[in-house]
C-alpha positions in Angstrom: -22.8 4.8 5.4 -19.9 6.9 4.1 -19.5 9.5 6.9 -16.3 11.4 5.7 -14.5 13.9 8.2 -12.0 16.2 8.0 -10.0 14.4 10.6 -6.5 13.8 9.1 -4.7 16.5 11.3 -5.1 14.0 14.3 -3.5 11.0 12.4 0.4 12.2 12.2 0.7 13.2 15.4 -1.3 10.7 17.2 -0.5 7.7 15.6 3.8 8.9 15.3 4.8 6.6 17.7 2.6 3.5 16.8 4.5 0.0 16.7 2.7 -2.7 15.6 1.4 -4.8 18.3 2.8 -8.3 19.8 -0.3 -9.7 19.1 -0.1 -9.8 15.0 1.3 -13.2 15.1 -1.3 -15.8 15.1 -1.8 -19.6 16.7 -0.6 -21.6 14.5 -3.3 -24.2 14.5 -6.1 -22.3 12.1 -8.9 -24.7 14.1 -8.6 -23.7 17.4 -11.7 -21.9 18.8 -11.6 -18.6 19.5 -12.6 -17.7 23.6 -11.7 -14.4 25.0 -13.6 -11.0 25.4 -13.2 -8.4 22.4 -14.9 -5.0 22.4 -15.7 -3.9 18.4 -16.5 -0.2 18.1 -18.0 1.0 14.7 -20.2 4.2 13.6 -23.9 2.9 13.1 -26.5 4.0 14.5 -30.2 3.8 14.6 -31.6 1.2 12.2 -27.9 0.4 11.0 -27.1 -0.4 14.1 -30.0 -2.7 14.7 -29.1 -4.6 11.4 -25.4 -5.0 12.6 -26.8 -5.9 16.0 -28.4 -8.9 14.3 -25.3 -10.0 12.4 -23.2 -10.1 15.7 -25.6 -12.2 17.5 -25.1 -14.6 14.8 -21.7 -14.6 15.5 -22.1 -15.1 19.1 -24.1 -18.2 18.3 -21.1 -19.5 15.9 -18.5 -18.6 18.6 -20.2 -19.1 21.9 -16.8 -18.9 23.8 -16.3 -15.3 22.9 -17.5 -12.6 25.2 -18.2 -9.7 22.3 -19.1 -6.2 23.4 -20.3 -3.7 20.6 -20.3 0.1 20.8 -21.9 2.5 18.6 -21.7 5.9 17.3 -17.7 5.9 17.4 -16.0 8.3 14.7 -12.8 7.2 13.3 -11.5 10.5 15.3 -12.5 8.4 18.5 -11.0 5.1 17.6 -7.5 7.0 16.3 -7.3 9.1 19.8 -7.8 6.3 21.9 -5.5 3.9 19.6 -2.5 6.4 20.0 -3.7 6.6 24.3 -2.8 2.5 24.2 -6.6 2.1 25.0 -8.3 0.9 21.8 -10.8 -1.5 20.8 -9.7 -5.1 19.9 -11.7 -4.2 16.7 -12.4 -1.4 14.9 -15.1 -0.5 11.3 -14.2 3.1 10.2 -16.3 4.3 7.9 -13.5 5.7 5.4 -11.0 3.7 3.5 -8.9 6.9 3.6 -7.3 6.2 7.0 -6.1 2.7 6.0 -2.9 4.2 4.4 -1.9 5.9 7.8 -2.9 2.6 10.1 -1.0 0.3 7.9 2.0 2.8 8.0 1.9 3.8 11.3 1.3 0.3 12.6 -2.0 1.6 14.3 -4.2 -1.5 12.9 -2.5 -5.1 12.8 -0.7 -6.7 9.8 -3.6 -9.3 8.7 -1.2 -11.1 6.4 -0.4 -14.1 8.7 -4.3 -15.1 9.6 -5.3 -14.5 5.9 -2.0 -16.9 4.6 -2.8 -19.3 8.0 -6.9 -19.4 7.1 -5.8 -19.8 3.2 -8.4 -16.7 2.4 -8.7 -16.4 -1.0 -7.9 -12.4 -1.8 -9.0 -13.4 -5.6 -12.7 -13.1 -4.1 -12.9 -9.6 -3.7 -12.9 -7.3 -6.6 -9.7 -5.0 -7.7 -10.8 -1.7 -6.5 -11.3 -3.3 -3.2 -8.7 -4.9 -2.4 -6.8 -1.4 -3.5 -8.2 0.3 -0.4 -7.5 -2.2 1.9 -3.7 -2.5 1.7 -0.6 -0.1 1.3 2.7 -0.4 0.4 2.3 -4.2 0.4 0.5 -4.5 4.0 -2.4 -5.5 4.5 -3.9 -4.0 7.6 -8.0 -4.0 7.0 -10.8 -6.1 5.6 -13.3 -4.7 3.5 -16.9 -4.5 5.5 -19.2 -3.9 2.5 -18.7 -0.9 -0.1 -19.9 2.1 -1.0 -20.6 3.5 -5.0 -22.0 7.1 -5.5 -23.9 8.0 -8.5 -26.9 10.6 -9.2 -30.5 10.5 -7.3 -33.0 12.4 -8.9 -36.5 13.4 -8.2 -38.9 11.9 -10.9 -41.7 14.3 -10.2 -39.4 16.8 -11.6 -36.8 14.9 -13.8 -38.4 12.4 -16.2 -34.6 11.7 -17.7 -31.5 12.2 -16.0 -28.7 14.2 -17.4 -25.5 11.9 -18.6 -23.4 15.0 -18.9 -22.1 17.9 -17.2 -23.6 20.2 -19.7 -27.2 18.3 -19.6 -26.7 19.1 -16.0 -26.3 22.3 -15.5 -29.1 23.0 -18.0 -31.2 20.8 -16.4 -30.4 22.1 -12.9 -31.1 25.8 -14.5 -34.3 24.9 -15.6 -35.2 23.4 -12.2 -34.5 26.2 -10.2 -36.8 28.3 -8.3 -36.3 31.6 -7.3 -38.6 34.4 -5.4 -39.4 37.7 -6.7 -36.2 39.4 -4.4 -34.1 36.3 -6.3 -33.4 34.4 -3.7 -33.1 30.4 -4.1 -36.5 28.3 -3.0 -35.4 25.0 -4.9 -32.4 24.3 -6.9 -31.7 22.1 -9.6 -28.5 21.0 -8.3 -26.3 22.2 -5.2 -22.7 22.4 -6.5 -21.1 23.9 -3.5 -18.3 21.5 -2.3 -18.4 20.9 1.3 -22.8 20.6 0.7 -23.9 16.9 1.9 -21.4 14.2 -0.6 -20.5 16.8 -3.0 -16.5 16.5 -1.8 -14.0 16.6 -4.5 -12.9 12.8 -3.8 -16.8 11.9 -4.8 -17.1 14.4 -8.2 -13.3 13.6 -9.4 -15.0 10.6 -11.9 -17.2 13.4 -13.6 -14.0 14.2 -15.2 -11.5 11.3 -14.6 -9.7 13.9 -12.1 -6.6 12.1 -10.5 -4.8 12.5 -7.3 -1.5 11.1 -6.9 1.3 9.9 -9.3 2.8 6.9 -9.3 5.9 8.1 -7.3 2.9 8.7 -4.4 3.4 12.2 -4.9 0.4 15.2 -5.3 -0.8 15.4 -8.9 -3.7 17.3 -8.3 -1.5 20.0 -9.8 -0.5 18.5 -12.6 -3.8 17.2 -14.2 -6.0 19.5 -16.4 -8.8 16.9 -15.7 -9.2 19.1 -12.3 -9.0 21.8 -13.7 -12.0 20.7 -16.0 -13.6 20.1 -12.9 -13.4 23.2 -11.0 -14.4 25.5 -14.2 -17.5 23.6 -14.3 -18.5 23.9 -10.5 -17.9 27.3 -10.3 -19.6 28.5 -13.8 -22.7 26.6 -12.1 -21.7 28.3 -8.5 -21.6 31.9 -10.3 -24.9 31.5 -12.5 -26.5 30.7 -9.0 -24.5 33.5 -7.3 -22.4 32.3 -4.1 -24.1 34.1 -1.6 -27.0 33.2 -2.4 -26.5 29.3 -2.6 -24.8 29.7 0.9 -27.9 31.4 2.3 -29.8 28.6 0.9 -28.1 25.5 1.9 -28.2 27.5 5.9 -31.6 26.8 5.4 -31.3 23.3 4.7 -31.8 20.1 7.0 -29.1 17.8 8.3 -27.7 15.0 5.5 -29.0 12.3 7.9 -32.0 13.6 9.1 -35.6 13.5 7.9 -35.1 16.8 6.9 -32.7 16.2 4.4 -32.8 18.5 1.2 -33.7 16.3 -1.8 -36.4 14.1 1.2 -37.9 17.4 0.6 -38.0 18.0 -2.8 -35.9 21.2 -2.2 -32.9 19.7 -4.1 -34.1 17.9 -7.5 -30.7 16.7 -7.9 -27.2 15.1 -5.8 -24.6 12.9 -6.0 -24.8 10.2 -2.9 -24.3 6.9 -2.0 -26.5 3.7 -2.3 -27.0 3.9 1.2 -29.3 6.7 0.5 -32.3 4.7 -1.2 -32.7 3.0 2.8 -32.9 6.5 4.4 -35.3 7.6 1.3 -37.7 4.8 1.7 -37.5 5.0 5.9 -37.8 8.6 6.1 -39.1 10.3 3.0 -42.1 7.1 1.7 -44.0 9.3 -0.3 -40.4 10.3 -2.8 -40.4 9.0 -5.9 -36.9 9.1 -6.8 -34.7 7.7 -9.5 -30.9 6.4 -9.6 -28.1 6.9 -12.2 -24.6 6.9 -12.8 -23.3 10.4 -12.6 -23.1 12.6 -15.4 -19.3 13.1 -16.9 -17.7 15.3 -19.2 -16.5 12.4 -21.4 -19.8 9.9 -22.3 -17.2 7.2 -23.3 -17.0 7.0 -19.5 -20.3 7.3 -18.5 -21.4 4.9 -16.0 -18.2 4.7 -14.0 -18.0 6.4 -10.6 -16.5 6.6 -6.9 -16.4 3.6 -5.0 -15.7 3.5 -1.3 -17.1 1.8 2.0 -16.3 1.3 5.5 -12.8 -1.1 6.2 -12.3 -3.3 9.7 -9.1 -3.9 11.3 -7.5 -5.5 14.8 -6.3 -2.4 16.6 -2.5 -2.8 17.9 -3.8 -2.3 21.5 -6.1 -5.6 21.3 -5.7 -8.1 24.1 -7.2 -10.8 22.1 -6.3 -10.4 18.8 -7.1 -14.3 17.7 -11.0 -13.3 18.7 -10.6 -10.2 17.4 -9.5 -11.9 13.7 -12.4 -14.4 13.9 -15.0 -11.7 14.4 -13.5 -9.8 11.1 -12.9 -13.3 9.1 -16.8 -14.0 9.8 -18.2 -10.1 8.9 -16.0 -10.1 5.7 -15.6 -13.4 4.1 -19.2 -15.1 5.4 -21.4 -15.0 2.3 -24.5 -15.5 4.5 -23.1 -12.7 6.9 -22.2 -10.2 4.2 -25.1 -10.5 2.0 -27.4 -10.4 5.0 -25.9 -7.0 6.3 -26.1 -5.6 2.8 -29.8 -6.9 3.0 -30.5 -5.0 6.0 -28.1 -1.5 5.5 -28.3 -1.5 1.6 -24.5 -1.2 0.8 -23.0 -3.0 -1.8 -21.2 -6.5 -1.0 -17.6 -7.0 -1.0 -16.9 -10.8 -2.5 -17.6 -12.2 -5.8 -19.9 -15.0 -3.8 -22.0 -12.1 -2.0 -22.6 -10.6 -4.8 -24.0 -13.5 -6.8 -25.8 -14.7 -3.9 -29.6 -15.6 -5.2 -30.1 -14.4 -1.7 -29.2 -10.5 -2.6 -31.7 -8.5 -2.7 -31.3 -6.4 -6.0 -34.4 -4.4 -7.1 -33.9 -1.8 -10.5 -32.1 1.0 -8.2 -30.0 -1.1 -6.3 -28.7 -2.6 -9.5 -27.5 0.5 -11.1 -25.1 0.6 -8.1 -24.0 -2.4 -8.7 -23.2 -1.6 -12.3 -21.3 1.4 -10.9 -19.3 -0.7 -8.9 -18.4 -3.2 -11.3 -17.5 -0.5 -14.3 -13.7 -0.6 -15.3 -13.2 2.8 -15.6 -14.7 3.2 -11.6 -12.2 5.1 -9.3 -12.0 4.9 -5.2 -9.3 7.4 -3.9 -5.3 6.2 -3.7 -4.1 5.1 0.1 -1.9 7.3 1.4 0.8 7.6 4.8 -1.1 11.0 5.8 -4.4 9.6 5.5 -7.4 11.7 4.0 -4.9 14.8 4.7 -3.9 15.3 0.5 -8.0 15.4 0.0 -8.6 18.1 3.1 -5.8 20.0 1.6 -7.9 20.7 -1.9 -11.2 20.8 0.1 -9.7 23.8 1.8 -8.7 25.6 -1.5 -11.8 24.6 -3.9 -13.7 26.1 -0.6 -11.8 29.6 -1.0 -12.1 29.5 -4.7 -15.6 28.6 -5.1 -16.7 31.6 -2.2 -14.1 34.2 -4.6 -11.6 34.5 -2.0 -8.7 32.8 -4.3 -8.7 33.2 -7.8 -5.6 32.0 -9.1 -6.3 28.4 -10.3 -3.1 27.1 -11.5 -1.2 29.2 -8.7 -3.5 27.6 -5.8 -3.0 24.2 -7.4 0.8 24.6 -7.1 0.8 25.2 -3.7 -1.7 22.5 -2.8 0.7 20.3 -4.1 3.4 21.4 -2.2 2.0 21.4 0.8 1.0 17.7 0.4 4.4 16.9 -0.9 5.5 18.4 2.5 3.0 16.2 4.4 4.0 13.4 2.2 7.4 13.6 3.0 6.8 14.3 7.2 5.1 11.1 7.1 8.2 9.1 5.3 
């Protein structure tokens, strides 16, 4: 579900000269009906988008005065451009908690505080880690719409036991790999190349314990050796497999979320990705037998823990109806039947403590090792920030120099990572 995009250059200038809307402050009576039209646009597509499809009609049913209008296939890019044009959607899913720290500050997505105080919505039902990624600063601008933990699929017709540390993986994705006699790659192990499918440094920064900001809200990507760690060990593996060569390989590879993805065809024994995956594996790819498991880390006292994500829903400033709007995003967030339904028919994780031990969930042995991810103390999501995903695009663009050779200096290139998010940091206020 997690499409992540490097999209944080549109957020600070578009979204500059955001004021929250009129709109934020509710009716007072919390039982009046909703009526009104509202137009929700979100990312699914295809057989997502039919399972959403069939949540929303249930709504419709429960709120039969509210003319709702759904459109697909919008990218948060979409939804921030026309937010910062005044011609928005009432309600917005993005599929990245990374833009809620720009919305919120920015004023680009409603303060939810006075419905959730009004409605008496209990916060104390949604785990920690989400209700970090839904707020900044104190404001509370989105509602979780089911999460997202990353761990390890494997190929059991090639891996009987998956690796629980970095060195079992690189040996294992050694042994693994094919090569032809001119020693060019015909199946790998494991892809390390940032930038290939999930393999972004937000999604890999658990392996290690690798954090990003300090407490001040300032870059500390600098700062901690656990990135360091990190790197080393992505581009040892990147150097055994020789740079070129993995690049001319993954050129040859199918698109993540297509049939023709590279571990649906056995051509990747090996990746990090989200639970969503196992739907796409057993839709498109029947005949893999594939296994699920936490992601290996350099520490075992860790092992288990990983990233944790998922898509976030929020009234846009430039709704007409935000009352509507609110119902729609009270009933796909805090409806047990609702939420556990949608994770029943997209496979992402639920996002209260009521979903999740709903007899009604369905949790077969691969499902629940996602869940286990999810609920590990020691599992991480990314901090929010004012600039958005912009501090993560910032690294991307050096680890993606470093890992092809172009930079070499480690400590130098961290330095001026950090500065430069410091100075985006700072622009944002």
């Amino acid at each position: 579900m997690y499409r992540k995009l490097a999209v944080a250059a549109a957020f600070a200038g578009l979204l500059m000269g955001c004021t929250p809307s009129a709109n934020n402050t509710p009716i007072e009576n919390a039982g009046v009906e909703a009526t009104g039209d509202i137009e929700l646009w979100h990312f699914f597509t295809d057989r997502e988008e039919k399972a959403l499809n069939e949540i929303l009609e249930d709504f419709k049913k429960k709120h039969p005065k509210v003319n709702l209008v759904a459109k697909g296939g919008q990218d948060d890019a979409k939804t921030t451009q026309a937010i910062g044009a005044g011609q928005g959607p009432d309600v917005a899913i993005s599929y990245s908690t990374d833009i809620v720290g720009s919305f919120c500050a920015k004023g680009a997505w409603n303060d939810l505080a006075p419905y959730l105080n009004r409605d008496k919505i209990d916060l104390g039902k949604f785990p920690q880690v989400v209700r970090s990624y839904t707020e900044f600063r104190g404001k509370r601008c989105a509602m979780p719409f089911l999460a997202d933990a990353y761990g390890l699929y494997y190929n059991k017709s090639m891996v009987t036991t998956p690796p629980k540390t970095l060195a079992e993986l690189t040996e294992l994705a050694k042994k693994l790999t094919v090569k032809d006699a001119a020693g060019n790659l015909q199946k790998v192990g494991f892809l390390p190349l940032f930038g290939f499918y999930e393999n972004s440094p937000s999604h890999l920064a658990p392996m290690t314990g690798a954090s990003w900001l300090k407490s001040d809200g300032t870059s500390n990507i600098g700062s901690d050796p656990k990135w360091q760690e990190l790197i080393k060990w992505q581009k040892e593996l990147v150097d055994w497999y020789g740079y070129e060569k993995l690049e001319a390989f993954r050129a040859s590879l199918g698109d993540e979320w297509s049939a023709d993805n590279a571990f649906h065809k056995g051509q990747v024994a090996m990746a990090i990705d989200g639970e969503w995956r196992m739907a796409f594996l057993r839709d498109q790819a029947k005949d893999v037998q594939f296994g699920v498991a936490p992601m290996p880390v350099s520490d075992a006292s860790r092992y288990g823990a990983g990233y944790v994500s998922g898509s976030v829903i929020g009234v846009s400033r430039t709704s007409k109806n935000a009352e509507a709007a609110w119902a729609l995003i009270r009933y796909l967030t805090t409806d047990t039947n609702a939420i556990v339904k949608l994770s029943n028919g997209i496979r992402n994780l639920p996002t209260t403590t009521d979903a999740l031990a709903s007899k009604d969930l369905v949790v077969d042995p691969e499902f629940k090792v996602f869940l286990e991810i999810f609920n590990h103390p020691a599992t991480v999501t990314t901090p929010p920030s004012a600039v958005g995903p912009a501090y993560q695009d910032e690294f991307s663009t050096f680890l993606q120099e470093y890992q092809s050779g172009a930079q070499k200096d480690v400590p130098g290139g961290l330095a001026k990572v950090d500065s430069q998010v410091n100075n985006l940091i700072k622009l944002a206020g």
